[in-house]
C-alpha positions in Angstrom: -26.5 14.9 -6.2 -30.0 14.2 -4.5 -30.7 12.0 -6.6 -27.9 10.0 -6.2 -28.0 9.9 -2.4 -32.0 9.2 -2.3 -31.2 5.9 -4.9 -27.9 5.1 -3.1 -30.1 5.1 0.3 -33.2 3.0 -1.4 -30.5 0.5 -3.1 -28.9 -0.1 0.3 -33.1 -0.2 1.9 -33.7 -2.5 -0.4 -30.6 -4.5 0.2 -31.3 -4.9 4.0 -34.7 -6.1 3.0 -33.0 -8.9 0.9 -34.7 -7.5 -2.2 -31.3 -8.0 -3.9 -33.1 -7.4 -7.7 -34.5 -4.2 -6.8 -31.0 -3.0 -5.0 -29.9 -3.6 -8.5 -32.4 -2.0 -10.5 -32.7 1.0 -8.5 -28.7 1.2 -9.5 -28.9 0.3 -12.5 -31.5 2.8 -12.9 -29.3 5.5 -11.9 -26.5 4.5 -14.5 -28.8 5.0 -17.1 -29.9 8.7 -16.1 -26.0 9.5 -15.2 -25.2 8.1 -18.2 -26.2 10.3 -20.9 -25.9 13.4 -18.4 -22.1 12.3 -18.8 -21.6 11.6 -22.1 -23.3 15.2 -22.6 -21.5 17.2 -20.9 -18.3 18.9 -22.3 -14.8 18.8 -21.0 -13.4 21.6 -19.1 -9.7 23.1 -18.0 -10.2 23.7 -14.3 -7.2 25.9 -12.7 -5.7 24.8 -9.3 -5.4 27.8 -7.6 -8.5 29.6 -8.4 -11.2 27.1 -9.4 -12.2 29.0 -12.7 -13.4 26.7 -15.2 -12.3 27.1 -18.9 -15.2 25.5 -21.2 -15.0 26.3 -24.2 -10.9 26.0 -24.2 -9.2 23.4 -26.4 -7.9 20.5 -24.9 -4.2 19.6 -25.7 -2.0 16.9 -25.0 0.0 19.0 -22.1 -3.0 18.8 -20.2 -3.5 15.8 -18.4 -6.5 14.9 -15.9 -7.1 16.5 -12.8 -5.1 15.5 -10.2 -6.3 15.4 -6.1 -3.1 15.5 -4.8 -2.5 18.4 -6.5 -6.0 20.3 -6.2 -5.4 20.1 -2.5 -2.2 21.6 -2.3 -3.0 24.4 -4.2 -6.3 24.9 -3.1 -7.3 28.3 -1.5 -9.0 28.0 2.0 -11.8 30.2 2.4 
């Protein structure tokens, strides 16, 4: 997350600065480290209520992507 912040904040620096081909570097830069971090890391089942993550669970059909709309209503305030 840091080091998505830290480029977002340089890309927007260097933006201001009208050093528009390093704004898009620095992000393009950042696409290619969050890239393979993505592709590398496994699916999960996450449960509403509790938060528990469920990695090494097959994946079927019934279960469709998270939804916000429904995280938030069934989320637990602490």
């Amino acid at each position: 997350m840091g080091l998505v912040v830290l480029g977002g904040v340089g890309s927007v620096i260097c933006f201001a600065m009208n050093q528009l081909l390093l704004s898009i570097g620095i992000l393009g830069a950042l696409v290619l480290i969050d890239l393979p971090i993505y592709l590398l890391t496994p699916q999960c089942i996450v449960c509403y209520r509790c938060r528990s993550e469920f990695k090494d669970t097959p994946i079927g059909p019934a279960v469709g992507e998270w939804d916000l709309a429904i995280g938030e209503k069934y989320r637990i305030i602490d």
